[in-house]
N, C-alpha and C positions, 0 to 999 in steps of 0.2 A: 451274138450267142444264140444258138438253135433249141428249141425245145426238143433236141434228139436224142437225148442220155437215155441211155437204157437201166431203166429201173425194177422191169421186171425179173421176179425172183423174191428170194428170200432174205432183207438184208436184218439182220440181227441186230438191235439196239442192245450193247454188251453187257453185264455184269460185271463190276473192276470185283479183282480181290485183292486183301488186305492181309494182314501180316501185324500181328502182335509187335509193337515199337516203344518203349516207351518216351522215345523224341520227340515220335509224330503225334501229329494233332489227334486227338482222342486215342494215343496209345497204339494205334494203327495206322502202319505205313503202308502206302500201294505196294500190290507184290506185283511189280512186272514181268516177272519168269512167269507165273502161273496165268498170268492176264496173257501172254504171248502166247501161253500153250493154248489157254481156251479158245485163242482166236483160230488155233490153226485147226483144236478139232471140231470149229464150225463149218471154217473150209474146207476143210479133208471130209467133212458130211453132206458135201451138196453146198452150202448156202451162195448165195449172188456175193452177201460182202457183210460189211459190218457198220455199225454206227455207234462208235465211240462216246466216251460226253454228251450222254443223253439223260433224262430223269433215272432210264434204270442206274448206267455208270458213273450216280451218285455228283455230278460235275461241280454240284454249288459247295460240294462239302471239301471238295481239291485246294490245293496251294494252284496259285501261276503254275509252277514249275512243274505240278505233277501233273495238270491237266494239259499242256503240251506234251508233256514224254509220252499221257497215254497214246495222245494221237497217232504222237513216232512208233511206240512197239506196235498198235496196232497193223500201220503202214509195211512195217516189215514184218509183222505175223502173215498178213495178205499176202505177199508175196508177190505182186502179179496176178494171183488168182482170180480175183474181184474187186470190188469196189469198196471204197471208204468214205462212208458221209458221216464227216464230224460234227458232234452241235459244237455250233456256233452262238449261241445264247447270250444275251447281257440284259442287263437294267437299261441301258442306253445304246443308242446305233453305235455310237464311238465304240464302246466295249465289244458289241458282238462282231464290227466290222475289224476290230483287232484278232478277235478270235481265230474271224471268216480267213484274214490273210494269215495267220501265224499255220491255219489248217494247208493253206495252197502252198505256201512253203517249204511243210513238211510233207507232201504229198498228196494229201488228199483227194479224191476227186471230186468232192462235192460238199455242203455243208448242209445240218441240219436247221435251221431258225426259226425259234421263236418270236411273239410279236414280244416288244417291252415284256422283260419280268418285275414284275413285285410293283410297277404305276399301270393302273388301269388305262391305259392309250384310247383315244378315243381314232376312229375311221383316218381322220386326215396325217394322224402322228403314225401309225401302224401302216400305211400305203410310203409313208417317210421311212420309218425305221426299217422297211425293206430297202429302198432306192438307196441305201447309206449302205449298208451291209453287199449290197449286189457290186459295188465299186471294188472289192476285192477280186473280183474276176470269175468266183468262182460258180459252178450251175448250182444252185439254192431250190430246195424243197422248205416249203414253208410248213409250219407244224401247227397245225388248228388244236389247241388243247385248252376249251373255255371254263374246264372245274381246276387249272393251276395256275393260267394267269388270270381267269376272269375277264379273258377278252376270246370275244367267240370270230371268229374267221369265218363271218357266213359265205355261206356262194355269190350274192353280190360282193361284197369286199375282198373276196378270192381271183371274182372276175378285176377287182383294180390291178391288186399284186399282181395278176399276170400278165401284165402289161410289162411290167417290170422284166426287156427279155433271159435275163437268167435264172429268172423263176421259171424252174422245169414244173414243178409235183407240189403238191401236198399232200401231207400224214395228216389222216382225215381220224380224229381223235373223239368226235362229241359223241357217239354211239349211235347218230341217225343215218340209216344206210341210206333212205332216202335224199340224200344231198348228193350222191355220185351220179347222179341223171342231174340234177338242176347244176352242178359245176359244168360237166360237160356240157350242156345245154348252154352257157353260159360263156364258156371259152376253151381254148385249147389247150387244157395242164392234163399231165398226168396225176388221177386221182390214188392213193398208196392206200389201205388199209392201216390203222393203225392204231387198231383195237383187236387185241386176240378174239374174244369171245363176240365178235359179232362177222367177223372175216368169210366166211362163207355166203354171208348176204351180201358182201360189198365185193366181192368178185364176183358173184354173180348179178349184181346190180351195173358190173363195167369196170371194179378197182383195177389194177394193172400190176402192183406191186405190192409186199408186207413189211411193211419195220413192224419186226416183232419183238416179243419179248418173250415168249415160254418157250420159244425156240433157241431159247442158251439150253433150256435143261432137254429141250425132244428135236436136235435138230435136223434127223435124218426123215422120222415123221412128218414134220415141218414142212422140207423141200414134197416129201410124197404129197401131200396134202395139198399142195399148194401146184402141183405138177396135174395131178387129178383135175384141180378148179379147172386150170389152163383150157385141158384137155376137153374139156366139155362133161367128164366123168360126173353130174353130180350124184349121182346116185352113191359108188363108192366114197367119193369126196365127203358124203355128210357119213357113211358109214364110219369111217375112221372121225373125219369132226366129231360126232357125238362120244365118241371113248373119251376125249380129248378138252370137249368144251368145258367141262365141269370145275377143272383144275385152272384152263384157260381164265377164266374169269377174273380172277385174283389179279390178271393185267388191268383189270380195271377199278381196282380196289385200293383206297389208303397206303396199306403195306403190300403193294405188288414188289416193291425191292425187298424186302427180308421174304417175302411170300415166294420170287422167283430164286432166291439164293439159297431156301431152304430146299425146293424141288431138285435144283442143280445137287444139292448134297447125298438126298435121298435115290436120285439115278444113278449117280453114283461116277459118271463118265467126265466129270471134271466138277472144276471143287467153285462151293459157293460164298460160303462164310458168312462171317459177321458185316455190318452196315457200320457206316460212320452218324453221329447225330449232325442232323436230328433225328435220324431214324435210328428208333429201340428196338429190341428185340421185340418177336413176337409174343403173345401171349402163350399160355401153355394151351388156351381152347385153341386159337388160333395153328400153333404149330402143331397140334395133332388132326386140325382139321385139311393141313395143308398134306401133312405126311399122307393122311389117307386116302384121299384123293388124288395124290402123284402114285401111291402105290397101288390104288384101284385102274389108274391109267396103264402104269406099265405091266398091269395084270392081262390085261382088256389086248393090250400091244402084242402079248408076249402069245396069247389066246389065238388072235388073228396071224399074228405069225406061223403059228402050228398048223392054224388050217390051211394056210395058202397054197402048199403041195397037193393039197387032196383036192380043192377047188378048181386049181389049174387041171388037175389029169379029169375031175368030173367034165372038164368045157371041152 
């Protein structure tokens, strides 16, 4: 297996939406028509691909059966168009490598993993619970997130995993950009951003790719934004970042899933909804703090869009 997957771009870690049920567990069943539409108009916006069964798309709170189908509508929402890295996540290797293979089955082309959820793994068990998981076959992005499992994926312990040859990437999640020089320093992975509100210093510190998350509700900004980094543009790149960071942040906050599902509503370009528990709704400070901040962003968007004609004929 090659570390050649091309990861760059914009791949979306989804939003699932839900649907008043009274069958389904908390009364809400997965709507997969709407979860299909929103994949397609992240595709039809630019994005690289998507990432299903992630913390945003809610995974732990699924049956079996719905966390497989999402993978499938996702698969065929894509189309061809891009890519699909599903999490892959469990308590144990055994669970996440059932995940890993039920993803290549269904299509997938890649998986998202976590080290151990909910046991603290110590170095020798988290270098294990990868080599278990990679026996599915699939190219694996490993997910450093040490404020949900409380197990941190330093740049040494990233340099083991990548030994591992179907460990392509990591979704570099702790907030310190400075690790994207000491991983590469360290071995050959591709390093992914994977923090909205710090993504301008990790692509320009060397990131390569974004699993996002505010880029369900700004996905066309998102690809811009991320096309600029590429580009070398920072100057515009932080011009548009800063409309954008303030909202951004909420990815990195407790309720970043009712936080991004709320922005998704208020855009208004496909639909967010309610969360399943254990996640409640937001607060009312909270959802008026989110509304006005998504609508001082699309103010700021809609501002710069006006001028872009008179800029262009000014150069």
């Amino acid at each position: 297996m090659s570390k050649t997957m091309d990861l760059g771009g914009v791949v979306v870690a989804t939003a699932l939406a839900f649907k008043e049920d009274a069958s389904a567990p908390a009364g809400l069943a997965v709507d997969y028509d709407r979860f299909g539409e929103h994949v397609d108009f992240l595709m039809s916006n630019g994005c690289r691909g998507v990432g299903p069964n992630g913390s945003l798309g809610e995974y732990s709170s699924l049956t079996d059966e719905e966390r497989r189908k999402v993978v499938q509508v996702a698969v065929d929402a894509v189309d061809g168009r891009g890519i699909v890295i599903a999490g892959a996540h469990g308590v144990g290797s055994h669970q996440a490598r059932l995940w890993a293979e039920y993803a290549a089955e269904d299509g997938a082309d890649g998986a998202l993993v976590l080290p151990p959820t909910v046991y603290r793994a110590n170095e020798r068990e988290v270098v294990a619970h990868f080599q278990e998981v990679a026996k599915a076959g699939l190219p694996i992005m490993a997910y450093n997130n040490p404020f949900d499992t409380k197990v941190d994926l330093t740049p040494a312990l990233i340099a083991q995993i990548a030994q591992i040859p179907e460990v392509v990437a990591v979704k570099e999640f702790s907030g310190d950009v400075r690790r994207v020089y000491e991983i590469r320093e360290l071995c050959d992975i591709d390093v992914i951003a994977g923090a909205d509100d710090v993504l301008l210093e990790m692509m320009i510190n060397g990131a390569v790719g974004w699993f996002a998350g505010y880029p369900n509700a700004f996905p066309k900004e998102a690809v811009e934004l991320y096309d600029l980094l590429v580009a070398g543009k920072w100057q515009e790149a932080r011009s548009l970042y800063e409309q954008l960071v303030p909202v951004f942040r909420w990815d990195s906050r407790t309720e970043f899933v009712q936080a991004i599902k709320l922005s998704m509503d208020v855009c208004g370009n496909s639909y967010g909804g309610p969360t399943r528990p254990p996640r409640g709704p937001l607060t009312e400070q909270q959802r008026a703090q989110v509304t006005a901040e998504t609508e001082r962003a699309l103010a700021a968007l809609e501002a710069r869009a006006a001028a872009a004609p008179a800029l262009a004929q000014a150069g």
